[in-house]
N, C-alpha and C positions, 0 to 999 in steps of 0.2 A: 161542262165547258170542253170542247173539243178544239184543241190546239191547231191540231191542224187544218183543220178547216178557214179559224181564227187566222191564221197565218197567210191562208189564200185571200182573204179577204181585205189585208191591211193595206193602204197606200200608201206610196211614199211619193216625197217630193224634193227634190235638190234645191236649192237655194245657196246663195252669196251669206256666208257668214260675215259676222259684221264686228268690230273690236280691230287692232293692229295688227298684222302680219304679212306688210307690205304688197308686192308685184305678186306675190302666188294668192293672197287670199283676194284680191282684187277680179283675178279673171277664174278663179276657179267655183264651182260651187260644192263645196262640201258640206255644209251645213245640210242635216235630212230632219224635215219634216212628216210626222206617220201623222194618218188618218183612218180614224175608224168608225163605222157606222154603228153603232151602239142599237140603234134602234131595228137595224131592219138585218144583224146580223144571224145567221144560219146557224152558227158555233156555241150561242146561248140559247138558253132556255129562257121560256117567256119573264120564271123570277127570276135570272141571274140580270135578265137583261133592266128589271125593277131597282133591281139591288144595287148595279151599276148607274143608273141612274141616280138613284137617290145618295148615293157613296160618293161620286166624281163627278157631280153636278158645277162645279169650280170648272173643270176640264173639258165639258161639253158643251157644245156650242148648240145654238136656237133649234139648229137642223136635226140633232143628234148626236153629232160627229166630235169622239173624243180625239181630241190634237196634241201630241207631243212633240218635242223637238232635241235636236243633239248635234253640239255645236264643238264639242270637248276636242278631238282630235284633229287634225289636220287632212287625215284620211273619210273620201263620202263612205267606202266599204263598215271603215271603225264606226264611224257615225250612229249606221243605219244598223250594224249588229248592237249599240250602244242602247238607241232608241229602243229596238224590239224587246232588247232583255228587260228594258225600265217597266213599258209597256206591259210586258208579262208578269213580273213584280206587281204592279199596281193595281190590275184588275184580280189576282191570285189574292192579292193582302184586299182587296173588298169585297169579294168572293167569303172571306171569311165566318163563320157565323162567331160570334161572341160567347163566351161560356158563360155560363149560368152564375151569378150569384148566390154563394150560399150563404145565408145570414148564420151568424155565431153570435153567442152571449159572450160577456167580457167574463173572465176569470174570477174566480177570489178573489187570487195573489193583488189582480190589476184595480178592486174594486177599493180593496183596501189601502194601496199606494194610492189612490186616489184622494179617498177621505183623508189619509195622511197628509198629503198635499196642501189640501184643502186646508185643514185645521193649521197647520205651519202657516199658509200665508195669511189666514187671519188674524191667530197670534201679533204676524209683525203689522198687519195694520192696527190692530189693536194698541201694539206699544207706539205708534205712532202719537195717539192722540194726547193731548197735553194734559197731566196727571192732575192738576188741579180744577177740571171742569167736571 
């Protein structure tokens, strides 16, 4: 993944935030919208760009185009440094490969507090049952 590349390629888009914040949130747009082309970008390799897909499939639309948004601040500047960092976050954490499983046996100690277990709660279902049958 080559960041920088990644970074020449992202869109943004200004928009009308929406929620209360009277005469400045009415004519201003601060709210920024990013757009990324997932599928035809330069910056991934042919699997990242698999891996991405199949990972952020929720956040990509028909065309390709993974869409974020960032509405937090009052500032378009905060917004869009907001957005880019998530952005970077999100494809990084799917980006990830998953560790291996190592399968382990259960211990003694554990096999045996088990069977203890066991045998106690059958006990008390045992004294449950009414002594005369």
């Amino acid at each position: 993944m080559d960041q920088d590349l990644i970074l020449r390629e992202l869109e943004y888009k200004a928009v009308r935030s929406s929620g209360p914040g009277g005469q400045h949130a009415n004519k201003t747009a601060t709210k920024v919208e990013l757009g990324f082309d997932v599928l035809n970008s330069e910056g991934l390799s042919e699997e990242e760009r698999n891996l991405l897909q199949r990972k952020l499939s929720g956040r990509i639309n028909k065309d390709g185009i993974l869409k974020m948004s960032s509405e937090d601040s009052r500032s378009q500047s905060a917004n869009k440094e907001t957005v880019t960092h998530t952005f970077f976050n999100e494809v990084k954490e799917a980006l990830k490969k998953p560790k291996k499983r190592k399968r382990t046996k259960p211990t003694k100690a554990s096999k045996i507090k088990r069977l203890k277990e066991k045998r106690k709660k059958s006990e008390l279902k045992a004294n449950r049952k009414d002594p005369l049958k």
